[in-house]
C-alpha positions in Angstrom: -2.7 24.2 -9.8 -3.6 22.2 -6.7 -3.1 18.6 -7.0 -3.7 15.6 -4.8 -1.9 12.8 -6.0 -2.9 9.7 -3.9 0.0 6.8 -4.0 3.0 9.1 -4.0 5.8 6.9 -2.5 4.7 4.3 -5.1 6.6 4.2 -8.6 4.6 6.1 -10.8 3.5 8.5 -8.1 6.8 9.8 -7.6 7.6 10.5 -10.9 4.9 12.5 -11.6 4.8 14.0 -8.7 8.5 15.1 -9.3 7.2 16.4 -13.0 4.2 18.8 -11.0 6.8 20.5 -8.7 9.2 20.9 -11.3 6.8 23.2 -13.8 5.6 24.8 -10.2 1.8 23.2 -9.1 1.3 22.8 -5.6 1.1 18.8 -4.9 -0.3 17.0 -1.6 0.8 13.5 -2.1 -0.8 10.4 0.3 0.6 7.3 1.1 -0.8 4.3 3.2 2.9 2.9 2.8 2.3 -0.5 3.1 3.9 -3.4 3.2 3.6 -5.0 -0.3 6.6 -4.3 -0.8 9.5 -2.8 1.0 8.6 0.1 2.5 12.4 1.7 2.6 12.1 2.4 -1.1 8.4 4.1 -0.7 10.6 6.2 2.0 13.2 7.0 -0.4 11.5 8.1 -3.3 9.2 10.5 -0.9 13.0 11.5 1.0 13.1 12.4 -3.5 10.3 14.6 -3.3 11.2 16.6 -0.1 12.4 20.3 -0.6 11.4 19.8 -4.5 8.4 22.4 -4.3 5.4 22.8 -2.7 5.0 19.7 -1.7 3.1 18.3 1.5 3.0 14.4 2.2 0.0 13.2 4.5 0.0 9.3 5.5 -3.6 8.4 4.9 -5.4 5.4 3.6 -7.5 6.0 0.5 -9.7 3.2 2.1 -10.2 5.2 4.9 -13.9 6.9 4.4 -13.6 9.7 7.3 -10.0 10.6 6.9 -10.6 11.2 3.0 -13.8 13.5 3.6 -11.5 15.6 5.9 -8.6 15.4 3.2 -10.9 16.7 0.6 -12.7 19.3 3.4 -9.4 20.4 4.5 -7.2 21.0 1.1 -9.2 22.1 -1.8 -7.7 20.4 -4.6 -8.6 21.4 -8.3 -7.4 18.2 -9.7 -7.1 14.6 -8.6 -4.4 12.0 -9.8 -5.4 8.7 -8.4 -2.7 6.6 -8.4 -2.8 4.5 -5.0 -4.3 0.9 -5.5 -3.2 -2.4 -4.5 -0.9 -3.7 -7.4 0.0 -6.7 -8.9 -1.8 -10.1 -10.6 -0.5 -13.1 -9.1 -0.9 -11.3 -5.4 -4.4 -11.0 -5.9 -5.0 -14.9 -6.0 -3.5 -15.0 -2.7 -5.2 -11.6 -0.6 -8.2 -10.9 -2.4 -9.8 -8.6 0.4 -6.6 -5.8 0.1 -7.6 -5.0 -3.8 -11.6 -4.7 -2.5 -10.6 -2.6 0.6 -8.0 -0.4 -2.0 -9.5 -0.5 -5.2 -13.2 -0.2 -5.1 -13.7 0.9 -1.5 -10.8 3.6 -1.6 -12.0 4.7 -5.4 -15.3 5.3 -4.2 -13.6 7.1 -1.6 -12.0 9.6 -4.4 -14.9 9.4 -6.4 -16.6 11.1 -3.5 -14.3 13.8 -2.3 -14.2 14.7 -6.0 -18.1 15.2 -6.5 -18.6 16.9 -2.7 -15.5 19.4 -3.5 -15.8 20.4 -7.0 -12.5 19.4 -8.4 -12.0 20.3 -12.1 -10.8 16.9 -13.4 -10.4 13.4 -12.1 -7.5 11.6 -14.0 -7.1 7.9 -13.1 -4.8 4.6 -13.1 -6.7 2.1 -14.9 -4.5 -0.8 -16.3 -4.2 -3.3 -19.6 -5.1 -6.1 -17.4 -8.1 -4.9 -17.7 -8.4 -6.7 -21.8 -8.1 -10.0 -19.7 -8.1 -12.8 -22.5 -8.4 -10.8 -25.6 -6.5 -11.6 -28.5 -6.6 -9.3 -31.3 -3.9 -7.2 -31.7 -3.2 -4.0 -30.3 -5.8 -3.9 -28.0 -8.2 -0.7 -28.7 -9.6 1.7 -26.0 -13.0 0.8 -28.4 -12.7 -3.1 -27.6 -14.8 -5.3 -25.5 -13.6 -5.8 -21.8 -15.9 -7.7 -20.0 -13.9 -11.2 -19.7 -11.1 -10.0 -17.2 -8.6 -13.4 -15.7 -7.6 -11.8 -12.3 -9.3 -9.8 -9.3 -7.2 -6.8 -10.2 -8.3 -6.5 -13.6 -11.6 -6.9 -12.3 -11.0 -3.7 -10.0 -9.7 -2.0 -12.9 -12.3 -2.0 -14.7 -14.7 -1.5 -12.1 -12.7 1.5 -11.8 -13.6 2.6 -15.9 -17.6 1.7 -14.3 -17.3 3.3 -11.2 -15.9 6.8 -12.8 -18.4 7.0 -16.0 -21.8 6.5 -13.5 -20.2 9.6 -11.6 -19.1 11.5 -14.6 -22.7 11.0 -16.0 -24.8 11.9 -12.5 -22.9 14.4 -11.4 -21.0 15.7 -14.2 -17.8 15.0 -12.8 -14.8 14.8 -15.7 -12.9 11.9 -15.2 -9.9 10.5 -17.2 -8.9 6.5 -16.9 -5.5 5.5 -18.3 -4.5 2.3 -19.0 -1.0 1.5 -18.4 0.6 -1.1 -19.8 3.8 -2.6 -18.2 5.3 0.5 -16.3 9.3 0.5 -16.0 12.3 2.3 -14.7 14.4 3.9 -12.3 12.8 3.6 -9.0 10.3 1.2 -10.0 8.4 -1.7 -8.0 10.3 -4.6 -7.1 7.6 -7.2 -7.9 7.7 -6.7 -11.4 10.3 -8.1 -14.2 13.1 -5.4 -14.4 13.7 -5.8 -10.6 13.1 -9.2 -9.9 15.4 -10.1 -12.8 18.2 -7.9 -12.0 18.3 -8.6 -8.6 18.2 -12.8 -9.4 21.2 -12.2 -11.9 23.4 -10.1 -9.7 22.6 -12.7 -6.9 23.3 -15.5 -9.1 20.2 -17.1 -8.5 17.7 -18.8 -11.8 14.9 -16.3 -13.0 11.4 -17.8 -13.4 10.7 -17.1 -17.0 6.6 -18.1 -16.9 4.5 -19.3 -20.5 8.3 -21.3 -21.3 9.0 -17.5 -22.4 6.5 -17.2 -24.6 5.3 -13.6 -23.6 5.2 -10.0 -24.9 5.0 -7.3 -23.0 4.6 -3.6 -24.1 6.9 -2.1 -21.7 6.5 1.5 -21.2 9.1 3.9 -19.6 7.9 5.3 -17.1 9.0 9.2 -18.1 6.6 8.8 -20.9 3.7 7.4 -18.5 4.5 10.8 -16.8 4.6 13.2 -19.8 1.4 11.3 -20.8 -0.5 11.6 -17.6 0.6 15.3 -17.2 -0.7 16.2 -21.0 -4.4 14.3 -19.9 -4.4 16.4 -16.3 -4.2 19.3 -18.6 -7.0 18.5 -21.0 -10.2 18.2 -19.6 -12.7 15.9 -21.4 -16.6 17.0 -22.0 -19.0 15.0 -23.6 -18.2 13.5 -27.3 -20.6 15.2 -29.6 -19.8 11.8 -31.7 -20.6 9.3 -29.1 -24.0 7.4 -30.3 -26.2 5.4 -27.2 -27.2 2.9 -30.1 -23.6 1.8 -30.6 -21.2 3.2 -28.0 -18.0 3.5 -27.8 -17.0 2.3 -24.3 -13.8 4.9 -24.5 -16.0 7.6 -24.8 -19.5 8.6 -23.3 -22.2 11.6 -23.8 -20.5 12.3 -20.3 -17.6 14.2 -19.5 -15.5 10.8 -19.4 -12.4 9.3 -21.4 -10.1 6.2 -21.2 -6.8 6.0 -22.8 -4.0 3.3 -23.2 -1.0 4.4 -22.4 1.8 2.1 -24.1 4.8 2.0 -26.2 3.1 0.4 -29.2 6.5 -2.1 -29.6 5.5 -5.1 -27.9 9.2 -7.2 -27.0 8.7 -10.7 -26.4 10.3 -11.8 -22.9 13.4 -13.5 -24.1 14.5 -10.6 -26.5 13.9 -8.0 -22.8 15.6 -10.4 -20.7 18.6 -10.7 -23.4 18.6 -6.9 -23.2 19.1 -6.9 -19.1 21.9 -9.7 -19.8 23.4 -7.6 -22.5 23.1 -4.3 -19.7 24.3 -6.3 -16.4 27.2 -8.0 -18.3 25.7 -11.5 -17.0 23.9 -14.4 -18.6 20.8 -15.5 -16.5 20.4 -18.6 -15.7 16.4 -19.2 -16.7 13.5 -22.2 -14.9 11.1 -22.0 -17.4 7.7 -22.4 -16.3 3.9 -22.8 -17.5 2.1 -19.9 -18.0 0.7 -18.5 -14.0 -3.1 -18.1 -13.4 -4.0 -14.5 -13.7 -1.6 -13.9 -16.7 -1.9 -13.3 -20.3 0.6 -13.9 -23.2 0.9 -11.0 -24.8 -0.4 -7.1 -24.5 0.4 -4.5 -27.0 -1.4 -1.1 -27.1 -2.9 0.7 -29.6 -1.9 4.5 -29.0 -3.7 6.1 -31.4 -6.5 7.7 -29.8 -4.4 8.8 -27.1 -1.4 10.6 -29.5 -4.6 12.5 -30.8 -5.6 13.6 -27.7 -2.4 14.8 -26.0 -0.4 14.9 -29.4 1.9 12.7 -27.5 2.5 8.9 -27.6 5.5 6.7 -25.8 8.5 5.8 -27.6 11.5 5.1 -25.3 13.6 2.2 -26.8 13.7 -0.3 -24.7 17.4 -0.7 -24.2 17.4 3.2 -23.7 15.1 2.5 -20.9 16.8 -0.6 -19.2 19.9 1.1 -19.2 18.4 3.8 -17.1 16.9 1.1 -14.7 19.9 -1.1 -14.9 22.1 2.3 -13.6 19.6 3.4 -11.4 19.4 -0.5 -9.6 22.9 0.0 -9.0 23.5 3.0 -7.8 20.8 2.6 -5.1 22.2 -0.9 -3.8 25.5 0.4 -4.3 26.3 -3.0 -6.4 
């Protein structure tokens, strides 16, 4: 197949990405390459992807309404994975305006190119920011989400909103996954795994928020991949089950699904970061701190409807997976 995969020097986008090419589909991969974060790694994971396949990397900005048409005009792609957005909770208290212009401006963006060019399947990053406050555990594809604590879950799941009115008008199959704390090699460097290493190697106090009283459902990021490959391949049409008098917001009379994507093992934050200290050979030295606006305790997905689905859910240990990351971090830095 032909597949446009939009955020491919980002983390997840290079992964899969790298997955396409290997089992031989022809990927176009656009970047805006920002600077959120530091762009030399979004240049070396795409220096990763070079020579791997058919493989063609265009530096466009999803945000940007004419040079999207003309992507879309231009390539004809059979499916979409729409990975590009602008990342990260505690950011968007401070630049509100970037997850607007890349979130809901650039998904509409997608949304369109999709409908105008007849693209077999729209699959999508949605996020589990997006079950804001909630606190029964695991949180279900079938729960309410309409209380989100941050801008970026907002986007998310205007994302979910945006995709079902097009899935219904125009018949458009679309996919939303919701990932739930993303990690490994190559991975972003405002999130936990990297922040902490790089503090503990440097010598310098991590900021352990909530006085460590989190969880997190961290997911390895070659199962997000296997996952999101396995959905690409299964288109959804309407579910003959779904009922307008009490519906299921993971399902529609639409061609439209959503899916967590998690491992199901939620590991509170001391127990991860004894697991880095136990990898890097080095106690941290840990400020705690009260809980940050934006941020929840706890997340934990429930899998279920998903391992249906694509027979498939994640299950990397976590020390399996911060070993790779652990490895990876310093091999790359040469530490």
């Amino acid at each position: 197949m032909k597949i446009l995969i939009t955020g491919a020097a980002g983390f997840i986008g290079m992964h899969t990405a790298l997955s396409l090419l290997r089992r031989g589909d022809t990927v176009v991969g656009i970047d805006n390459l920002n600077d959120y974060y530091d762009v030399r790694l979004k240049h070396a994971r795409l220096a990763c992807l070079a020579g791997q396949g058919d493989f063609r990397f265009f530096e466009r900005d999803i945000a940007d309404r004419a040079a999207m048409a003309a992507l879309f005009a231009g390539e004809g792609f059979e499916r979409v994975i729409h990975l590009a957005a602008q990342a990260g909770v505690r950011y968007s208290l401070l630049n509100p305006n970037a997850y607007v212009d890349s979130n809901l401006v650039g998904f509409v963006n997608v949304l369109e190119g999709c409908r105008q060019h007849a693209v077999q399947h729209l699959v999508y990053a949605s996020s589990s920011s997006v079950y804001g406050g909630n606190t029964r555990m695991p949180f279900a594809e079938s729960d309410n989400v309409d209380h989100p604590v941050s801008l970026y879950a907002a986007t998310k799941k205007a994302n979910e909103l945006m995709a079902h009115t097009y899935s219904h008008l125009y018949r458009l199959p679309t996919t939303g996954l919701r990932f739930f704390t993303v990690y490994g090699p190559w991975g972003r460097p405002d999130m936990a795994p990297f922040l902490f290493t790089r503090a503990i190697l440097e010598g310098r106090p991590i900021d352990v928020f909530n006085h460590g009283r989190m969880q997190r459902d961290f997911t390895y990021v070659d199962d997000i991949v296997e996952a999101v490959l396995r959905v690409n391949d299964r288109v959804p049409a309407r579910d003959p089950g779904y009922t307008a008098a009490n519906p299921d917001p993971a399902t529609s009379d639409a061609p439209y699904r959503v899916f967590n994507i998690g491992n199901h093992q939620p590991v509170p934050l001391m127990d991860f970061i004894g697991c880095l200290e136990e990898r890097l050979g080095r106690q941290a030295e840990k400020r705690l701190l009260p809980m940050q606006p934006g941020d929840v305790a706890a997340t934990y997905a429930d899998t279920a409807a998903l391992e249906e689905w694509i027979d498939f859910a994640p299950s990397t240990p976590l020390s399996a997976g911060i070993a790779r990351f652990v490895d990876w971090y310093r091999h790359y830095y040469q530490i």
